[in-house]
C-alpha positions in Angstrom: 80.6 98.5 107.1 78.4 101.9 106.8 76.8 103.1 110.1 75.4 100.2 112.0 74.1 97.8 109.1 76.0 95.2 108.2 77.1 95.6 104.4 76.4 92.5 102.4 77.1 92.5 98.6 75.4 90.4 95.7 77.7 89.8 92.7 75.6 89.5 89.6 76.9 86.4 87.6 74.0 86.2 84.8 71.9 84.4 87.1 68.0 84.8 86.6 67.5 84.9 90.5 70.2 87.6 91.8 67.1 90.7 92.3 65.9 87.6 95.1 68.8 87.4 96.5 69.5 91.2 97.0 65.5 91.3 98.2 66.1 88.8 100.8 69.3 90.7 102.1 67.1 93.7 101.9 64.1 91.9 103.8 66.7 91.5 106.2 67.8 94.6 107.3 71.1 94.6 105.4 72.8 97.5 103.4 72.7 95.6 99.9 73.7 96.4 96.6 74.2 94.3 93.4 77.3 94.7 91.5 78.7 93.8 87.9 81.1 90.7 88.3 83.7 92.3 86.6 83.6 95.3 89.5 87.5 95.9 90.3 88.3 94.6 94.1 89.4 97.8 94.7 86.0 99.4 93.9 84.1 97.3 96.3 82.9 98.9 99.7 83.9 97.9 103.0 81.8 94.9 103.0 81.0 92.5 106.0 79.8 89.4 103.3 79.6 88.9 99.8 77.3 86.7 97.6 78.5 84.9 94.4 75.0 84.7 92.2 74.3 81.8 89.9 74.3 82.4 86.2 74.2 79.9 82.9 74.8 77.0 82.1 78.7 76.2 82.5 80.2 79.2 83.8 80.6 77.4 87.2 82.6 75.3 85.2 84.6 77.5 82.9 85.8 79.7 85.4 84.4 82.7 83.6 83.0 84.9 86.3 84.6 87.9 85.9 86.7 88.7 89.0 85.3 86.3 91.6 88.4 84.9 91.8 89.5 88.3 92.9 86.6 88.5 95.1 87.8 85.2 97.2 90.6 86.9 98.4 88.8 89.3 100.7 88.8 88.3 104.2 85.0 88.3 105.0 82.0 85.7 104.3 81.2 84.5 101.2 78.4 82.4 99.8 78.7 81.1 96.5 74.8 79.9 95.1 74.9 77.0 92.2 77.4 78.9 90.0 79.2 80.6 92.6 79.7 77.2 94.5 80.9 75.8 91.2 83.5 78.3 90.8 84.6 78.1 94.8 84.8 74.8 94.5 87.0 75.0 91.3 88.8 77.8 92.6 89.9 76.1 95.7 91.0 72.9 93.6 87.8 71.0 94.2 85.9 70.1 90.7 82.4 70.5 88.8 81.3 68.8 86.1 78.5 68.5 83.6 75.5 67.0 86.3 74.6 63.4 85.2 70.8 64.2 86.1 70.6 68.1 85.5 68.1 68.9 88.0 65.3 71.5 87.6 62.1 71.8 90.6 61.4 71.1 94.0 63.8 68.7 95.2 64.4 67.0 99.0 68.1 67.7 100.6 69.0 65.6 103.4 71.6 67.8 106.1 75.4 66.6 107.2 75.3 65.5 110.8 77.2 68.6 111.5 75.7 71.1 108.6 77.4 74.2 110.5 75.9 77.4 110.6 74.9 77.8 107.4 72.1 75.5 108.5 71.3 76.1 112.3 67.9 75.8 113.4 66.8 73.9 110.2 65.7 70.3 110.0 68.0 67.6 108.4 65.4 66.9 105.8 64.5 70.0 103.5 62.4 70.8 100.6 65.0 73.4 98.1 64.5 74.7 94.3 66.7 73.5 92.1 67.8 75.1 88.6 71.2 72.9 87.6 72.9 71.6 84.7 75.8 71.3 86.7 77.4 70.6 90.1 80.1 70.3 92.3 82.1 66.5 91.8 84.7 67.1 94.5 84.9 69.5 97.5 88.4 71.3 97.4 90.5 70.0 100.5 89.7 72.1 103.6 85.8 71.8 102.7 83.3 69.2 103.8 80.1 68.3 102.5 76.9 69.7 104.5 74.1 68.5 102.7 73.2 65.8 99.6 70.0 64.7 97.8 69.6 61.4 95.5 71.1 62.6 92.6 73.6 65.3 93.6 75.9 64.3 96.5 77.3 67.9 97.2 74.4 70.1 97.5 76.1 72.1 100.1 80.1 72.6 101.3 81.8 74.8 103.5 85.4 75.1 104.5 86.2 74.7 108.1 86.8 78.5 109.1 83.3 78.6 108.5 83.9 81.7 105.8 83.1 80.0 102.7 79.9 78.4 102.0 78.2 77.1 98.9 74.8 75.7 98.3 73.6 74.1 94.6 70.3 74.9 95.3 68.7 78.5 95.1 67.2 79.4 98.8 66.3 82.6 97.2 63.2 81.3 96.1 60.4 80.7 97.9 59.8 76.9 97.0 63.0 76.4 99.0 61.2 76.1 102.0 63.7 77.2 104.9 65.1 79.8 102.5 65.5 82.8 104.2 66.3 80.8 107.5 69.2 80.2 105.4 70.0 83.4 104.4 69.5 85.4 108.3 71.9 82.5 109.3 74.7 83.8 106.7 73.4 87.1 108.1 74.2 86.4 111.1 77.6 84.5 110.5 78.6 87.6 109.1 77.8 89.7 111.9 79.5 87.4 114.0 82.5 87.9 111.6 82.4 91.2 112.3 82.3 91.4 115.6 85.4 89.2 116.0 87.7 91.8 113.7 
């Protein structure tokens, strides 16, 4: 952390949306930067939350993000964002696949009846943005679905420490209509975070 400001982190992946991401954080109040994926864990600041971006097509499912794996080791936050929930998932022996019905628009997400915190004070039935060739398959063990739509069952996860969470959808962008509800609630779960260290 620097000063007062919590110290949230956007690691670019290739994905066209990361500049909305870092916005929102900024819009927000938070001390933001965007950094290269391949940035050495050791380089990092003294973060309070990180963002894994999306990129293309398959990198979710390759494993090729630079050093996110690295990045999953800190002990803060994280939210991974259609190709950073791909990799978590994958990481933490879940799986993602090639989507049967690649998805790409407005799109309806219906909530978990617990969607934890990730989701608090939004309603269980949602417009989001989607920009997807793939998507998650299986939620590693230790995660739970938090939201679905018709044609993508995991379109949010999160483990049960409530310090990893992963959405498909892009709530960076402002067709997905509770978006930056979304985003002050990871805010917040990382000030919480912080406050308990």
């Amino acid at each position: 952390m620097e000063g007062n400001r919590l110290v949230i982190d956007v690691v670019d992946n290739g994905g066209q949306w990361t500049h909305r991401e870092w916005r929102m954080l900024r819009y927000l109040g938070v001390d933001t930067k965007i950094i290269r994926n391949d940035t050495p864990l050791e380089e990092l600041r003294d973060l309070d939350g990180l963002i894994l971006s999306g990129g293309a097509a398959r990198v979710g499912l390759t494993g090729e993000l630079g050093r996110c794996a690295d990045y999953l080791t800190l002990n803060i936050p994280i939210l991974g964002i259609c190709a950073g929930l791909q990799f978590m998932a994958g990481h933490y022996g879940g799986q993602a696949i090639e989507a049967p019905k690649p998805e790409f628009g407005a799109a309806t997400i219906n909530l978990s009846d617990d969607p934890g915190p990730l989701f608090f004070d939004t309603p269980s039935t949602q417009t989001v943005w989607e920009s997807h060739n793939d998507e998650v398959s299986r939620v590693p063990e230790g995660f739970r679905i938090t939201a679905s739509s018709s044609s993508c069952e995991v379109q949010a996860m999160q483990n049960q420490t409530n310090t990893r969470f992963g959405v498909q959808f892009h709530p960076e962008v402002n067709d997905s209509e509770y978006g930056e509800a979304i985003f002050r609630n990871f805010v917040d779960i990382c000030n919480r975070a912080r406050a308990s260290k």
